[in-house]
Structure formats: C-alpha cells, structure tokens
N, C-alpha and C positions, 0 to 999 in steps of 0.2 A: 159116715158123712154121706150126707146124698147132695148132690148139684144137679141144679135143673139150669137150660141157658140155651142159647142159638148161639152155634159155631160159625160163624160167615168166611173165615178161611183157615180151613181145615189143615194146611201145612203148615201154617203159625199156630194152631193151635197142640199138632203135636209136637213141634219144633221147642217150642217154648213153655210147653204145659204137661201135657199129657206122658210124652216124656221123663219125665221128671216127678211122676206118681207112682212107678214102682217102688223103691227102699220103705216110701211112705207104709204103702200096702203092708209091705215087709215088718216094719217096725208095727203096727198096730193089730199085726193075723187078720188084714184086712183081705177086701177081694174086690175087681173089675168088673162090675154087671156087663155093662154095655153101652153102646153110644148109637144113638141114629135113630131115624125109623119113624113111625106113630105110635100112636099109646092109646091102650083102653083099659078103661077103671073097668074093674070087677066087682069092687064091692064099695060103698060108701060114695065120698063127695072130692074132691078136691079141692082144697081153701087155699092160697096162697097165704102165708104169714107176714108177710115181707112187702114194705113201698106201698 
C-alpha cells in the first residue's frame, strides 16, 4: 500500500493514524518507508490516478 497526502496536524495524525499501522505492517510482512520531506523522481513520470 502506498499513501500519498499532507499532514496539517501532525499529533492527530499519529494519535489517531499512524499509530495504529503497526499490527497492520505485522499482519501483511509489510514495512514503514517514511514520512516527510521532498521528493525527486529518478526515473519516469508521475500520474496521479485518482480525482
């Protein structure tokens, strides 16, 4: 699963969210990339699918 989004409060977001994605990870041999930052494509285009 990949999620893309803006956080606008970051202590609701783990409080309520983030939180609460561990057992998930657990149950599927998932894992936690990361949060935050900027981004830079390396290679190709990025298309939104979605809206």
């Amino acid at each position: 699963m990949i999620l893309m989004g803006a956080v606008t409060d970051k202590g609701a977001f783990i409080a309520r969210y983030a939180s609460k994605l561990p057992p998930v990870y657990e149950k599927y041999d998932g894992h936690y990339l990361g949060m935050g930052g900027t981004h830079k494509w390396w290679m190709g285009e990025f298309r939104c699918v979605f809206g």
